[in-house]
C-alpha positions as CSV (number, residue, x, y, z in Angstrom):
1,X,-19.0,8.6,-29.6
2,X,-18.6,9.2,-25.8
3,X,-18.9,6.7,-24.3
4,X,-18.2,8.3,-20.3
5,X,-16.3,11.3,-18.6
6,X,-15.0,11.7,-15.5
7,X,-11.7,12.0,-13.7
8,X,-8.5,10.3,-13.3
9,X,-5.6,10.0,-10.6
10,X,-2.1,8.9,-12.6
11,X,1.3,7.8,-10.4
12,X,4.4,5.9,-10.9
13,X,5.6,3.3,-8.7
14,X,8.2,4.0,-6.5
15,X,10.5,2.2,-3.2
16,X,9.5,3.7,-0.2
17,X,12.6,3.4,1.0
18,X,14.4,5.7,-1.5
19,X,11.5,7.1,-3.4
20,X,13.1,6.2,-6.8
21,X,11.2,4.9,-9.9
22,X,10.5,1.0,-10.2
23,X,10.7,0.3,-13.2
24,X,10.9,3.7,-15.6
25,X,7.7,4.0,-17.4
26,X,5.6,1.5,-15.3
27,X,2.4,3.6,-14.1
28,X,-0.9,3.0,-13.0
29,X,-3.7,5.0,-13.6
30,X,-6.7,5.3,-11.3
31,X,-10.7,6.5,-13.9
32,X,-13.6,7.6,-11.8
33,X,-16.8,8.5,-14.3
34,X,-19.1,11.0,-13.7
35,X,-21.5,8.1,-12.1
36,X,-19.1,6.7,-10.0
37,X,-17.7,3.9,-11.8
38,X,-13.7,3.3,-10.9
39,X,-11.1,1.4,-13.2
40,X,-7.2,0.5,-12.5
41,X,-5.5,0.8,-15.5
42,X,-1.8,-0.6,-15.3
43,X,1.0,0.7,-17.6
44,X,3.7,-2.0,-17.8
45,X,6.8,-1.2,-19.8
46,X,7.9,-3.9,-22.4
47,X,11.0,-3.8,-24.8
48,X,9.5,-1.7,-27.0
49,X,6.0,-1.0,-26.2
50,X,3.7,-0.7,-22.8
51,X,1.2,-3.5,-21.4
52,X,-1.8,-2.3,-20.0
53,X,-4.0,-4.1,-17.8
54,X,-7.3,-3.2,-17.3
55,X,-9.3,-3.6,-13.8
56,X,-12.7,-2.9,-12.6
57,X,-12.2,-2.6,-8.7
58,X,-12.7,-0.2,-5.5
59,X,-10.2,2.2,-4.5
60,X,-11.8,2.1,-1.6
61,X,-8.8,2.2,1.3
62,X,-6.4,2.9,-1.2
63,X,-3.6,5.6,-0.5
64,X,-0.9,6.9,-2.9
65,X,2.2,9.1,-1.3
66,X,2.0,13.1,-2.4
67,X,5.0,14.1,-2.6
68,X,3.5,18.3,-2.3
69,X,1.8,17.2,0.8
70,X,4.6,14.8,2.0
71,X,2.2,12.3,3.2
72,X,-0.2,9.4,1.9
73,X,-3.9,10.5,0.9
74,X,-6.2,9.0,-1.0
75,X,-7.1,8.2,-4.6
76,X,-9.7,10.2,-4.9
């Protein structure tokens, strides 16, 4: 059953300093349904399997670096 569709913004975590990965497999992936609705889902690498938290919030302000565009934007 579908239960909603919509789109979805995935990134890694990086140091701004450097730009290199965090933590290798620890991601965050932003859902937007059709209607609007927005989740954080966060991917956090474990010995051997991945946590993932699950967060109903508000991008709202939120930027993530492009790395094509060489500057922050936004999440959706």
């Amino acid at each position: 059953m579908l239960v909603e569709k919509g789109k979805y913004v995935r990134y890694t975590y990086v140091y701004p300093e450097t730009g290199k990965e965090v933590k290798k497999g620890k991601e965050s992936i932003w859902l937007k349904s059709d209607p609007g609705r927005t989740e954080h889902l966060f991917f956090i690498p474990m010995k051997d399997k991945s946590l993932v938290i699950r967060k109903a919030e508000s991008p709202a302000g939120r930027k993530i670096w492009d790395v094509k565009k060489k500057k922050a934007v936004n999440i959706f």
